[in-house]
C-alpha positions in Angstrom: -6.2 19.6 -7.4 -4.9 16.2 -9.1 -2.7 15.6 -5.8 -6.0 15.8 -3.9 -7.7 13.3 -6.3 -4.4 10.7 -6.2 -4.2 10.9 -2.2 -8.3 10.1 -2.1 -8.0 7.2 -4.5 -5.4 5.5 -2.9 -6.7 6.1 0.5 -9.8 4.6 -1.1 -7.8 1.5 -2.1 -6.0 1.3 1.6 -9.6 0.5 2.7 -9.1 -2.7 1.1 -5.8 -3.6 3.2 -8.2 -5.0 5.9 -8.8 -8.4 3.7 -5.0 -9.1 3.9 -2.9 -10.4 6.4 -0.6 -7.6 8.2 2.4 -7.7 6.5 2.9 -4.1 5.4 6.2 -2.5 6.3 5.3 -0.3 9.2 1.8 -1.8 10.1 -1.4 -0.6 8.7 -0.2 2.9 9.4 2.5 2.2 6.7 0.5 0.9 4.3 -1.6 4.1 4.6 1.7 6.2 3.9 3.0 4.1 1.2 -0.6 4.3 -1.0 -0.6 7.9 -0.8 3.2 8.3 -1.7 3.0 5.8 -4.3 -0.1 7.0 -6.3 1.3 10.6 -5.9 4.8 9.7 -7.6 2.5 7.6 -10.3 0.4 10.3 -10.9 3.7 12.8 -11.6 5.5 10.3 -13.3 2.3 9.8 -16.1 1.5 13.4 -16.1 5.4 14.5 -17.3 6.6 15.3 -13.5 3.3 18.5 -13.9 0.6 18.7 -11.4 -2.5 19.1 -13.4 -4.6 22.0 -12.3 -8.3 22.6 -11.4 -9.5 22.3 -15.2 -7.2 19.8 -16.2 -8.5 17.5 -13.5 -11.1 14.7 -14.8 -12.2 10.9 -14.0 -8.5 10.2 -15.9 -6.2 11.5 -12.9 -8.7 9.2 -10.6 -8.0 6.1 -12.3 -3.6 7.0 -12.8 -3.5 6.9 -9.0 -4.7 3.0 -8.6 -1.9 1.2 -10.3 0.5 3.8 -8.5 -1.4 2.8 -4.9 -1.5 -0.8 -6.1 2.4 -1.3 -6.9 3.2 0.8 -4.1 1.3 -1.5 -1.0 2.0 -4.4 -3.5 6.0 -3.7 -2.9 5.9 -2.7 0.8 3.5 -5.6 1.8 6.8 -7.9 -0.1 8.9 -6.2 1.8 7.4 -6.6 5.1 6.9 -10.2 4.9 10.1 -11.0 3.9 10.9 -8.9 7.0 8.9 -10.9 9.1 10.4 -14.1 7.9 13.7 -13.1 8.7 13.4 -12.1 12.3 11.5 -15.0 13.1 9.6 -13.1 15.6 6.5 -15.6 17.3 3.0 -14.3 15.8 1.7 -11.4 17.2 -2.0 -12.9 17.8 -1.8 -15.4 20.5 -3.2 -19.1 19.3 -1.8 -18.7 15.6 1.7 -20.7 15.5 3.7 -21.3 12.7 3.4 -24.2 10.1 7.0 -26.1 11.2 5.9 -25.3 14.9 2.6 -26.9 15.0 3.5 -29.9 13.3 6.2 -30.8 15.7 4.0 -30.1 18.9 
């Protein structure tokens, strides 16, 4: 039942990837999949590698999943934007150009 409870919060916290500029590894989509993963391995890793069960499950295993969801989309949204900034790819949105690009034009 705590599994259930870590998945919800961090999807919970995903919702909140919308303010930030789209630098995930793997899109928005990633982002999703890291949150989960990430407050899942939190959640194990605090409760002794042990899935608390039904009666064991309380407001506590809500709140171990949002550092684990927060590190998690913290680490792949680094990664992804130094991913970005190496393959020098042009912005996805048309109009937005880079800093060195539109001072030269």
């Amino acid at each position: 039942m705590s599994v259930l409870v870590w998945v919800m919060m961090a999807i919970a916290i995903w919702h909140f990837t919308v303010w930030l500029p789209d630098h995930f590894w793997g899109g928005i989509v990633g982002a999703f999949l890291v949150a989960a993963v990430g407050a899942v391995i939190f959640g194990l890793v605090v409760n002794g590698f042990t899935v608390p069960g039904r009666n064991d499950t309380d407001i506590l295993q809500a709140l171990i999943a949002i550092p684990g969801s927060l590190l998690a989309l913290g680490t792949s949204y680094w990664y992804g934007k130094r991913q970005d900034e190496q393959s020098k790819l042009p912005p996805s949105r048309p109009g937005i150009r880079r800093r060195a690009e539109s001072e030269s034009a």
